[in-house]
Structure formats: C-alpha cells, structure tokens
C-alpha positions in Angstrom: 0.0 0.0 0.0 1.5 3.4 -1.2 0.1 6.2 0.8 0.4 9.5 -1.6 -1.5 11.8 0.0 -3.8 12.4 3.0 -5.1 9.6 5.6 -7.4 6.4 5.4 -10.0 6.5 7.7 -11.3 2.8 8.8 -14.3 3.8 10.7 -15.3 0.7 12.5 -14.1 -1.4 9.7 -10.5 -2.8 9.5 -7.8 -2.2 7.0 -5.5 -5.3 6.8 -2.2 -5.1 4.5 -0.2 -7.8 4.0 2.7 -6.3 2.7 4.5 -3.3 3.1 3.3 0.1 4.1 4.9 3.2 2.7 3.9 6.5 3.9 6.6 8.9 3.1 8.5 10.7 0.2 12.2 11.0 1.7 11.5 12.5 5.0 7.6 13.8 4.3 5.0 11.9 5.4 1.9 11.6 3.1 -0.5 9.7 5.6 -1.7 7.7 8.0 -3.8 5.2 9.6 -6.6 6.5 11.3 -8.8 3.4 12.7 -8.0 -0.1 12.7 -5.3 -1.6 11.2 -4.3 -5.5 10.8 -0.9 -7.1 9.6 -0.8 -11.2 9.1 2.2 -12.1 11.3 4.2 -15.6 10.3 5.7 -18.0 12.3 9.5 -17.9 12.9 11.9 -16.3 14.9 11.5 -12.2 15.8 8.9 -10.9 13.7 8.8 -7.0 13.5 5.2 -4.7 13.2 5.3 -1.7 12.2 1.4 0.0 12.5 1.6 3.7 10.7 -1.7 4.8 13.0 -2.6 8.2 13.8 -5.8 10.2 15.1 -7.0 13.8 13.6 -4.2 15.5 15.7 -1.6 13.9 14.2 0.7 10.7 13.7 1.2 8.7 16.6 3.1 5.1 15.2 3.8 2.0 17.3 6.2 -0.9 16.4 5.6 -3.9 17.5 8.8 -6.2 18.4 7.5 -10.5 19.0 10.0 -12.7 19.9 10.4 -16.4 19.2 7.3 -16.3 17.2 5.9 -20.1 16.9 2.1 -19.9 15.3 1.0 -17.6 12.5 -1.5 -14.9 12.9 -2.6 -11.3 12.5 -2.4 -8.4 15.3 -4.5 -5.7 14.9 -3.7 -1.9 16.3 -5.4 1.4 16.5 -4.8 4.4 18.4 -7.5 6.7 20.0 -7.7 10.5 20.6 -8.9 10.2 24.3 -7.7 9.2 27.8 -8.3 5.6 28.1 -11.8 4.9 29.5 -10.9 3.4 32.5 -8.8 6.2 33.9 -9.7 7.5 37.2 -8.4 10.4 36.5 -8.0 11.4 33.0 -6.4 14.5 33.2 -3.3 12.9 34.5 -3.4 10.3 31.9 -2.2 10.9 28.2 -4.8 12.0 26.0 -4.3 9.2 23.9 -3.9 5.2 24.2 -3.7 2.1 21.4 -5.3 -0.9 21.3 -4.0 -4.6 20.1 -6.2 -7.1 19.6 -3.8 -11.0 18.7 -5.7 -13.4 16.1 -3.6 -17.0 16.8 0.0 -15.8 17.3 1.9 -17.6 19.7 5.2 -16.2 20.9 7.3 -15.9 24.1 7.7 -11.8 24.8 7.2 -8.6 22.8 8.1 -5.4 23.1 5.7 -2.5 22.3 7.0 1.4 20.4 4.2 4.2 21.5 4.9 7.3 19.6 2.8 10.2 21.4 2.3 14.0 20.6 3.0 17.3 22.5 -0.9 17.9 22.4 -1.5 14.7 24.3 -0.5 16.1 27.3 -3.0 18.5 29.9 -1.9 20.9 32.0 -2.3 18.6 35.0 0.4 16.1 32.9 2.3 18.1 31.2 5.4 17.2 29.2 8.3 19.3 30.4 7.5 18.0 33.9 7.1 14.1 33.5 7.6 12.8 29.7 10.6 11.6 31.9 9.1 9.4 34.8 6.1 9.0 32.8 4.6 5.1 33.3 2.7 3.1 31.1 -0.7 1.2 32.0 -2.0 -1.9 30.4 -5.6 -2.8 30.7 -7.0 -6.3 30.9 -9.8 -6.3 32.7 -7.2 -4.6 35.5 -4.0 -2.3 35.1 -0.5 -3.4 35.1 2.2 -1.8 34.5 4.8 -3.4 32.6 8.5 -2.9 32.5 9.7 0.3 30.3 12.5 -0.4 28.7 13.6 2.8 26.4 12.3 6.2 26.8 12.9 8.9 24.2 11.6 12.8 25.4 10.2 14.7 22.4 11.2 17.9 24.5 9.0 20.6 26.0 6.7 20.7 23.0 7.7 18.1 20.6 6.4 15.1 21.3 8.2 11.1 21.5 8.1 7.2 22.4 8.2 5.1 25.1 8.6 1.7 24.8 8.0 -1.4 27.1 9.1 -5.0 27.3 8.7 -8.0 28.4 5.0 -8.3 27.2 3.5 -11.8 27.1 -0.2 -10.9 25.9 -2.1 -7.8 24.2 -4.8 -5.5 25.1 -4.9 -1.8 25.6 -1.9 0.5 26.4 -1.5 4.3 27.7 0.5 6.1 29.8 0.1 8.4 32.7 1.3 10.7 35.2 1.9 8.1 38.0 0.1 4.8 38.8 -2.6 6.4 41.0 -4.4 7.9 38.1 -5.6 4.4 37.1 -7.8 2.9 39.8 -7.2 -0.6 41.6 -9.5 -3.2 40.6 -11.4 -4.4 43.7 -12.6 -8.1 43.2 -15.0 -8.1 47.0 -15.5 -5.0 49.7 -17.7 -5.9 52.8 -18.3 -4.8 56.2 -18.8 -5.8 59.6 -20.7 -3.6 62.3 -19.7 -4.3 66.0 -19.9 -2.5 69.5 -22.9 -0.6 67.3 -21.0 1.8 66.4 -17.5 0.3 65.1 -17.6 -0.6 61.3 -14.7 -2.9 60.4 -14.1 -3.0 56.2 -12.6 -5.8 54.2 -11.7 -5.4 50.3 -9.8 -7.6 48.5 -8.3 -5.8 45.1 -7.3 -7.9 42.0 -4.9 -5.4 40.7 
C-alpha cells in the first residue's frame, strides 16, 4: 500500500495489509492510519510490526517487536484521541492510548513502540515535567504496569516514544502521570458492624 496523500479512515471497519506500508516521500509523510489496522504475522523467529496509526491531531506510530514467534496470525492496532476509558483520572493520563487485539500468534515476549504528541498532554500532565518518569498502564480487565525499557523525550513541546518490554499478551496500552491515576480493581469490599457503632471494612483488590 503506497500512501500519496492524505489519511485512510477505517471507521469501525478494518484495514489489513499484507505487505509493506509506505507513507513517506524522503522524510515527508503523506499519511496515516486513522482506525484499525491488521498485519498477518508468520511464524518464525522475531517478527517486526510496524502500524503507521494516527488520530485527527496527528501521527502517533507503534512498532511492535514479537519474539520467538511459533504460530501464524494477525495483530490488529489502533490508536485513540482520548484518555483511556478506564482512567480515574483522566487529566493525568495521556490523551491518547492504542489498542492490540492478537488473532492466533503464539510467541514468548514482545516489546511494544508508542509514539505520542505534544498535544496529548493537559496541563495537569504536562510534558516538560514528566515525559521523563512517565509510566505506562495496560488494561486487561485490571492495570499493570509493565517494565519500560527505552524512553525517548520529544522535549518541552515536541512530542516522543516510550517503549516497554517483556509483554506476554495484548490488550490496551496508555500512559500516565503516575500509577494512582488508574484505579485498583477491587474483586470483594464488605463490612462488619460491632460494639454498634464500630464498622470494620474488608476489600480484596485484583490489581
């Protein structure tokens, strides 16, 4: 697919290539991917995915990096112009998160590129102050927070990447201020009344 000029927009359909994208003239880009976009991944060794995504703000790309890759499949990506939806508090989150979805590829780790912009940033999480310290949630059904392994500051107002490793399974990605800005996951949270007035609470928290 030779991008010459201006974006594809998927809508809720999905674009899948199975060959090479190319989205620039020497150093200008031409487009992007705006929606979903799905690359066949074959068996083998380290396979490398490279997923030209962006939103209307601009071109956000990820890589993804699968190691010791054993089945075939496809992996699907697609960024979004929004803090991720299950943020507790979104303005200290990234204004902006991907999502992966894996159709039948079986591999050992990956590693996972985010390219982000300057205007996905608030003025609660801005990005002189912690593009830096910066840490990156995953969602499955609770957050994690896997291991980064390579940051690269965009500058004040310039945006960059981050990238993490180590990842054994897809879902949705973002990053945030600190981890307090995305809520524990609570999996039971009962009480027990005594002396009539004394209220003992138990939780229990999945994540």
């Amino acid at each position: 697919l030779n991008i010459i000029k201006g974006n594809i927009i998927t809508g809720n359909f999905t674009l899948e290539v199975s060959g090479i994208i190319s989205n620039f003239t020497n150093s200008t880009l031409n487009g992007y991917i705006i929606g979903n976009l799905r690359k066949p991944v074959t068996s083998g060794g380290t396979r490398i995915v490279s997923f030209p995504l962006g939103t209307d703000n601009g071109y956000s790309p990820v890589t993804v990096t699968l190691n010791s890759t054993t089945t075939s499949g496809s992996l699907t990506a697609s960024a979004y112009q929004v803090p991720h939806p299950n943020s507790v508090i979104p303005e200290e989150c990234l204004q902006r998160y991907w999502n992966f979805t894996n159709s039948g590829i079986a591999f050992s780790t990956a590693s996972v590129k985010m390219t982000y912009l300057a205007t996905d940033f608030t003025t609660s999480f801005n990005e002189a102050s912690f593009e830096t310290v910066m840490q990156v949630g995953k969602y499955d059904g609770g957050w994690t927070f896997p291991s980064i392994t390579t940051r690269t500051p965009g500058g004040t107002n310039d945006g960059g990447s981050i990238t993490i490793g180590g990842i054994t399974g897809f879902s949705s990605f973002t990053t945030t201020k600190n981890e307090s800005a995305l809520p524990v996951e609570m999996t039971s949270f009962t009480h027990n009344v005594f002396d009539k007035r004394n209220v003992k609470l138990l939780w229990e928290t999945s994540s």
